[in-house]
C-alpha positions in Angstrom: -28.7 10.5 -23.5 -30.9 12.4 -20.9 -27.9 12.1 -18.2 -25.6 14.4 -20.6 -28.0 17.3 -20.2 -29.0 16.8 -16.6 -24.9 16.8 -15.7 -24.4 20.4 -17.0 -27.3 21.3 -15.1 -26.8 19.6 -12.1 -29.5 17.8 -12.0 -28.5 13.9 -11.0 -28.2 11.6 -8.0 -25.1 10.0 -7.5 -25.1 7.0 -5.4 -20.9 5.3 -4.4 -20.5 2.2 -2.5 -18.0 1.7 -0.4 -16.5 4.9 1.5 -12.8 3.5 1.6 -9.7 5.0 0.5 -11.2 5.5 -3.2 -14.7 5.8 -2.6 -14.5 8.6 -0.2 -13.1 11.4 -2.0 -15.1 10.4 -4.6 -17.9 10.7 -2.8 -16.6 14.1 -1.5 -15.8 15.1 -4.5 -19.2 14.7 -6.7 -21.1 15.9 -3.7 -19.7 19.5 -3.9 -21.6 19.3 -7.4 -24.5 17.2 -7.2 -26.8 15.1 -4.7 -24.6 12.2 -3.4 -25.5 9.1 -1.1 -22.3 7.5 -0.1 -22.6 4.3 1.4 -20.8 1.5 3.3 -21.8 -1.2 5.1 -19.4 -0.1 8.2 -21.7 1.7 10.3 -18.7 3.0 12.7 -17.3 4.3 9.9 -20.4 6.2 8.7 -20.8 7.7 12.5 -17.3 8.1 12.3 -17.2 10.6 9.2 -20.3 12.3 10.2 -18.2 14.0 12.5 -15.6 14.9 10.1 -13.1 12.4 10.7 -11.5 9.7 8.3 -9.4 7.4 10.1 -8.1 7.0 6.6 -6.0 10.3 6.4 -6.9 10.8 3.4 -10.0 13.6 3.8 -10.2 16.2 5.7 -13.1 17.6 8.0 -13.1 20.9 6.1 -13.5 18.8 2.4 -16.5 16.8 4.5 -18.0 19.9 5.5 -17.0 21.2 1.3 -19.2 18.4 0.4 -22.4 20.4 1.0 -24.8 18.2 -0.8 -22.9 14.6 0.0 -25.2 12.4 2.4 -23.4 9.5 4.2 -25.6 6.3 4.9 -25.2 2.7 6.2 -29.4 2.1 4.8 -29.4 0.6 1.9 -32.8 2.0 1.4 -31.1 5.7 0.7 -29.5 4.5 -2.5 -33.1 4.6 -4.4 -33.6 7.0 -7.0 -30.0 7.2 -8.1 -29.2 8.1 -11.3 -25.6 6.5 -11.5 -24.3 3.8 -8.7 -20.1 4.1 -8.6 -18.9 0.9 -7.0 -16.0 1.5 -4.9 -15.7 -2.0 -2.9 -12.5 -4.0 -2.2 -11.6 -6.8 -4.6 -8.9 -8.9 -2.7 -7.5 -12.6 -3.1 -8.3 -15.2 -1.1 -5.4 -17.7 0.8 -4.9 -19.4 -2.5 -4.2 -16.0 -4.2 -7.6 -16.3 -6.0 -9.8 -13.1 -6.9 -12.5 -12.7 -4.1 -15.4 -11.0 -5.7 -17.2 -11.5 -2.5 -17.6 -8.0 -1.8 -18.5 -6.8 -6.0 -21.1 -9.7 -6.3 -22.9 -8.1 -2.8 -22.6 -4.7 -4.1 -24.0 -5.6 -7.6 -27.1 -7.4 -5.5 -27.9 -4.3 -3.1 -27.9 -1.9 -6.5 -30.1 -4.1 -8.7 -32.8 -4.0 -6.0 -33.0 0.0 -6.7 -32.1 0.2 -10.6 -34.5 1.6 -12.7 -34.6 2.1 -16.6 -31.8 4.6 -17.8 -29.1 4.0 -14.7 -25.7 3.3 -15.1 -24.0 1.4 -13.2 -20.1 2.0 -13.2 -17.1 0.1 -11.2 -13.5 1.2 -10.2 -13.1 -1.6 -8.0 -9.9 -3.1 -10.0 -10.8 -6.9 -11.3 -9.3 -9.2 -14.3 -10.6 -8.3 -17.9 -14.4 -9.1 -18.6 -15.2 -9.3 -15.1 -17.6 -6.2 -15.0 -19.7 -7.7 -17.6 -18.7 -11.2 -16.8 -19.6 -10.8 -13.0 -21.2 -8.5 -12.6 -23.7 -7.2 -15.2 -25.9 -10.8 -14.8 -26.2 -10.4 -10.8 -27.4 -6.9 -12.0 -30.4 -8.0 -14.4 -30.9 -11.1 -12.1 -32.4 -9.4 -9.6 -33.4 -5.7 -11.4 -35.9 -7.6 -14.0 -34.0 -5.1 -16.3 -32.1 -6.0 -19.1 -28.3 -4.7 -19.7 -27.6 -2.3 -22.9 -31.3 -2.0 -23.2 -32.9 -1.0 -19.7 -29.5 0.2 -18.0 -25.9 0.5 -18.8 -22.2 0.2 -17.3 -18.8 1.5 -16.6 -15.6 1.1 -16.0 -13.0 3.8 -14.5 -10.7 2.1 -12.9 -9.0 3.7 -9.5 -6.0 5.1 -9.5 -5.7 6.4 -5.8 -2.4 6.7 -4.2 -3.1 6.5 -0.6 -0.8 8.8 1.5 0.2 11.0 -1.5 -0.9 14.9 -1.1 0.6 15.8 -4.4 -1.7 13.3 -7.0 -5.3 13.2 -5.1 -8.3 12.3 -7.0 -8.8 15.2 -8.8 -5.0 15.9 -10.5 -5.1 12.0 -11.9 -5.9 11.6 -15.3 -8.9 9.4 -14.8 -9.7 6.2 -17.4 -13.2 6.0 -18.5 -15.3 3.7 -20.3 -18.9 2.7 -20.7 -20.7 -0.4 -22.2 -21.6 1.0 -24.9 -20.6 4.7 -27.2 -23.0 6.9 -26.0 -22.8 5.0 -22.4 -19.1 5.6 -22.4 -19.6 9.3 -23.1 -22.0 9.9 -20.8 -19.4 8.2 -17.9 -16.6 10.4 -19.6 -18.8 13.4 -19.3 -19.6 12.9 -15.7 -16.1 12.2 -14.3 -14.8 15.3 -16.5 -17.1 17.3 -13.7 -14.5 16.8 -10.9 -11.5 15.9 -12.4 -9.0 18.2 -13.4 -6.1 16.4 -14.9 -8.7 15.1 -17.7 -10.2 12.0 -18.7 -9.2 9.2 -21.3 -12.9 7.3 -22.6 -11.2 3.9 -23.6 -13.3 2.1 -26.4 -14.9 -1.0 -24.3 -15.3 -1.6 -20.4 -12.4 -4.9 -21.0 -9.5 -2.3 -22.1 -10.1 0.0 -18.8 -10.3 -3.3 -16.6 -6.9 -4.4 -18.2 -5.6 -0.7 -18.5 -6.0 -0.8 -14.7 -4.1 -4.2 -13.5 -1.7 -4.2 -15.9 -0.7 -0.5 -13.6 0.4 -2.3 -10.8 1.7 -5.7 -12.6 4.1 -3.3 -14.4 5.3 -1.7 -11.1 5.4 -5.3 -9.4 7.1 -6.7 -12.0 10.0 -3.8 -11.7 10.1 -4.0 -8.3 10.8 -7.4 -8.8 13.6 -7.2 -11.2 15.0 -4.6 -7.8 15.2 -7.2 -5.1 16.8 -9.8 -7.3 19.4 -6.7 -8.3 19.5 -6.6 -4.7 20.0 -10.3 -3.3 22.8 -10.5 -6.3 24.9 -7.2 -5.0 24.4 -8.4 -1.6 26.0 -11.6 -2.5 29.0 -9.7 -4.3 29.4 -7.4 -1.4 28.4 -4.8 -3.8 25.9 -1.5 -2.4 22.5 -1.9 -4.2 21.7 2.0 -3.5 24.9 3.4 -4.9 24.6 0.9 -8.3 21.2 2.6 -8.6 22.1 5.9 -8.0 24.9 5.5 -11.0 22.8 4.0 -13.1 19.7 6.6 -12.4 22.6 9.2 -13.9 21.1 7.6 -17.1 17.8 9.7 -18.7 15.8 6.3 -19.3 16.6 4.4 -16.0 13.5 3.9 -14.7 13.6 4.8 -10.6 12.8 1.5 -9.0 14.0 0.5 -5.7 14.3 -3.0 -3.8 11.5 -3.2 -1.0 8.7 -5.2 0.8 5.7 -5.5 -1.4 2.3 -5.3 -0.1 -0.6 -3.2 -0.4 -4.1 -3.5 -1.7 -2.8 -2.8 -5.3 0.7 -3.9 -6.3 0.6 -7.0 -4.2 -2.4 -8.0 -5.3 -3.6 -7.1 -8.8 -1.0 -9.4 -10.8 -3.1 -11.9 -8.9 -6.4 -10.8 -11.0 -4.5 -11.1 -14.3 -2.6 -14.5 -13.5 -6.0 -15.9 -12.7 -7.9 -14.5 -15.9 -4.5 -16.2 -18.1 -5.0 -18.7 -16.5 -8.8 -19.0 -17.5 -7.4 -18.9 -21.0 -5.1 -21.4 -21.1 -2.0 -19.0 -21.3 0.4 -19.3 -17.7 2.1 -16.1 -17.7 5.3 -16.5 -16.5 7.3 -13.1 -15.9 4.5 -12.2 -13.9 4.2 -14.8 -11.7 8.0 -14.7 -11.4 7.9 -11.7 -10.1 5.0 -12.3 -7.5 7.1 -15.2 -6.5 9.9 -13.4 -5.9 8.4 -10.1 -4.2 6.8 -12.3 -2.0 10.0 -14.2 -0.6 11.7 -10.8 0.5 10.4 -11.0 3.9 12.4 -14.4 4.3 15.0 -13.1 2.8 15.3 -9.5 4.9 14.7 -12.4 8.0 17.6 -14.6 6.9 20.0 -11.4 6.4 19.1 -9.9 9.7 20.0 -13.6 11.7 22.9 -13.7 9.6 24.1 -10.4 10.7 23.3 -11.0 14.4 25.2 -14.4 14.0 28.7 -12.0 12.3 28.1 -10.0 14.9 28.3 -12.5 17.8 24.7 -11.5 18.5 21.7 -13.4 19.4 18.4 -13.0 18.3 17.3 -15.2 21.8 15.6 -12.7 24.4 17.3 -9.6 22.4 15.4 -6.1 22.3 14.4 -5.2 18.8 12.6 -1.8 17.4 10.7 -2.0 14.5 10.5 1.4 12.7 7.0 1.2 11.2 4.7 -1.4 10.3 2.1 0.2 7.5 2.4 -1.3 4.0 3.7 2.2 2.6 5.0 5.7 4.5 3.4 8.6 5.6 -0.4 5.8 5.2 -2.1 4.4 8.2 -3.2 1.4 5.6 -1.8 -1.8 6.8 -3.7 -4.0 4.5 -0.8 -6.8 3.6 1.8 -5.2 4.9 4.7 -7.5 4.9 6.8 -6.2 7.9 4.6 -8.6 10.2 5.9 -11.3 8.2 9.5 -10.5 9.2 8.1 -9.3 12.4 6.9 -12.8 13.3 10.1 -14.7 12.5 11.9 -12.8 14.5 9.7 -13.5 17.7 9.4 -17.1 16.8 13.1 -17.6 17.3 12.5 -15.5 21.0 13.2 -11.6 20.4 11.4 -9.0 22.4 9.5 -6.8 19.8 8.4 -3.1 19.5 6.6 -2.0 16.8 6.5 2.2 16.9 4.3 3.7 14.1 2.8 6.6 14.6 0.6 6.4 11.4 -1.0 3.1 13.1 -4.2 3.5 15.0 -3.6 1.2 17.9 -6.7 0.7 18.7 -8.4 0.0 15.4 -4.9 -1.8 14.2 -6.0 -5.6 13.9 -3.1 -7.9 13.2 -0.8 -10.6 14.4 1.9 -7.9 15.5 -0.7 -5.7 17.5 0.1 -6.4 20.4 4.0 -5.5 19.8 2.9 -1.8 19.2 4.2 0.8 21.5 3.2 4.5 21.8 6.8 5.6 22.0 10.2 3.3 22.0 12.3 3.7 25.2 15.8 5.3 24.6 18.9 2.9 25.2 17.5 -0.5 25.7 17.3 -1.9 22.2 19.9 -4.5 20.8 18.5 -3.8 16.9 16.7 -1.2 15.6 15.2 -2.1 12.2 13.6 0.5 9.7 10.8 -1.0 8.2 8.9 2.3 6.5 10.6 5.4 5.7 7.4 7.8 7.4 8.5 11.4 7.2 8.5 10.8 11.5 11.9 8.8 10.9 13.5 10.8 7.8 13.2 13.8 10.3 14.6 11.8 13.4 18.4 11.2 11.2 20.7 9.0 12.4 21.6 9.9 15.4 18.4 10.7 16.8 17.4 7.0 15.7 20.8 6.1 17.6 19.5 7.1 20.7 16.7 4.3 21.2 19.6 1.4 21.4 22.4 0.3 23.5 25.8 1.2 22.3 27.0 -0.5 19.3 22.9 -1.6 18.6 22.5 -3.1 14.9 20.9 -1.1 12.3 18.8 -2.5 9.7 18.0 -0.1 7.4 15.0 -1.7 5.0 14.5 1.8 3.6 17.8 3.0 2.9 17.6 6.4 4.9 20.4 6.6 6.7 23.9 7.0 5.8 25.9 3.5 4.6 28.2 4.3 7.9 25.2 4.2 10.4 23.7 0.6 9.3 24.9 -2.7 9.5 22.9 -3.9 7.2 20.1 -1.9 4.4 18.2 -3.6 1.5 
């Protein structure tokens, strides 16, 4: 294909939507190379990056400025003339833990009114198997004229962005690619090849990358799973969960999974997309719902351990002073997207604590949840009755023990959810 030859030379417009945690460096990436419209229908955050700051943490001003030939856009308008559209939109679930494709259908719309013959149209946003060309590929010739495979093409490279992690960026992944048809799929491969370094894998159809993708984060769900129920079982034989895992670990094939709160864009959410595609099919698979089920009780269950403890103790949770060490879904991350500390957070003000919630990842200002206004910039020293630690943020491994001491009263509880302190220092740890 033309594409091929105009890639070596430079010669293409790239056009992403969405300018989020994976579209962004993305964008930032292909525009050191090659004209690049990024667009997002967020028009603070356009003005926002246009002077070299992403609240996201996850691109710096000096890789904005790097991105010489990158233009960022909220006009739809700009996206004409593109010679590949890279689809970088959230795909959530709804209240009833159904896939919202809310935001892929709109995205699919706005880029069919500027395809032309020869595009190709590729999405990382993760969805169930068949979705891109179930979904998506009809809203495309619906409202191009053009007709798929013939007039234009797709592809699938599924994300793999690990937000708050400086060590695997976009560029060191090994990236997935795929295209709708051979020569489609090598032209994809080709293109991505251009910025990443780790390498590229072409899969052989668009469905194996979609599946390649959510199975990712069904795996680690699923493990994560099989963690907490190690962990409500040892807790119930008075038996330390970290120490089990650290004698088992001694073992070359243990895999390194620890008991936690699950939430997230990805983990707590894309065993959702493959349930629902089962589903479709008549097949209920049970493991992973299991382990969806059970990842999602942990905040009751972290809730019902920490009134228990008060209640040993001879402690009430009535009108006591509780810190809340961190409140993002993952450390050293301003994203609190499902975030399941609020949950626990919540309880414990519905049976009358005093909450402070001290992250300093978390924008306050831009931080929109039921637990906003619990933040504080800093916590006070020696006025709390429990200090729970929610997300291990580098912020709080540095602070130790003692430091972490300071903000309660003598003889405060520790609830170590993160297991960073020392087994003599908490009263209770997950």
């Amino acid at each position: 294909m033309k594409q091929v030859i105009d890639i070596d030379n430079g010669n293409i417009n790239i056009g992403i939507i969405g300018l989020g945690y994976v579209g962004l460096p993305l964008a930032v990436e292909f525009g050191k190379k090659y004209k690049t419209i990024g667009f997002d229908v967020v028009t603070s955050r356009i003005e926002e990056l246009k002077t070299g700051f992403d609240a996201n943490l996850e691109t710096s001003k000096d890789d904005l400025v790097a991105a010489k030939q990158l233009t960022l856009t909220g006009e739809l308008k700009e996206l004409a003339d593109c010679d590949f559209y890279i689809v970088t939109v959230p795909t959530p679930v709804d209240g009833h833990y159904t896939p919202d494709l809310t935001a892929l259908r709109s995205a699919s719309k706005s880029i069919a009114m500027h395809l032309s013959k020869g595009n190709i149209v590729i999405f990382e946003s993760t969805v169930y198997p068949g979705a891109t060309e179930e979904d998506c590929v009809p809203i495309l010739e619906q409202y191009s004229g053009l007709k798929f495979n013939k007039d234009f093409f797709c592809g699938y490279s599924p994300e793999r962005i690990n937000p708050g992690d400086k060590n695997n960026d976009l560029t060191s992944i090994m990236k997935v690619t795929s295209g709708s048809t051979n020569e489609s799929g090598i032209v994809v491969d080709h293109l991505y090849k251009a910025i990443i370094k780790a390498g590229t894998y072409l899969a052989p159809s668009i469905q194996v990358a979609e599946a390649a993708k959510v199975i990712e984060n069904t795996q680690r769900d699923v493990n994560i799973a099989l963690m907490n129920e190690l962990s409500v079982l040892f807790h119930a034989l008075n038996i330390d969960t970290n120490e089990v895992l650290k004698a088992a670990g001694t073992k070359w094939n243990f895999l390194p999974f620890k008991p936690g709160l699950v939430g997230g864009h990805c983990i707590g959410v894309d065993p959702y997309y493959l349930v629902h595609k089962s589903k479709s099919i008549g097949y209920t698979p049970e493991l992973i719902m299991a382990g969806r089920k059970l990842n999602d009780t942990m905040a009751d269950y972290i809730f019902n351990q920490i009134l228990k403890t008060f209640s040993l103790k001879g402690k009430l949770i009535l009108n006591s002073e509780i810190l809340v060490l961190g409140s993002t879904f993952k450390e050293n991350c301003p994203d609190t997207r499902n975030s399941k500390v609020p949950e626990v957070v919540n309880k414990l003000a519905e049976f009358g604590a005093n909450i402070s919630i001290y992250d300093p990842w978390i924008n306050k200002e831009k931080y929109q949840d039921s637990c906003s206004q619990y933040l504080v910039d800093e916590p006070e020293l020696g006025i709390y009755n429990a200090i729970i630690i929610a997300v291990a943020h580098d912020e709080f491994i540095e602070m130790g023990a003692s430091e972490i001491k300071k903000f309660g009263i003598e003889n405060t509880l520790i609830f170590d959810l993160k297991n960073i302190m020392p087994v003599t220092d908490s009263d209770w740890r997950l």
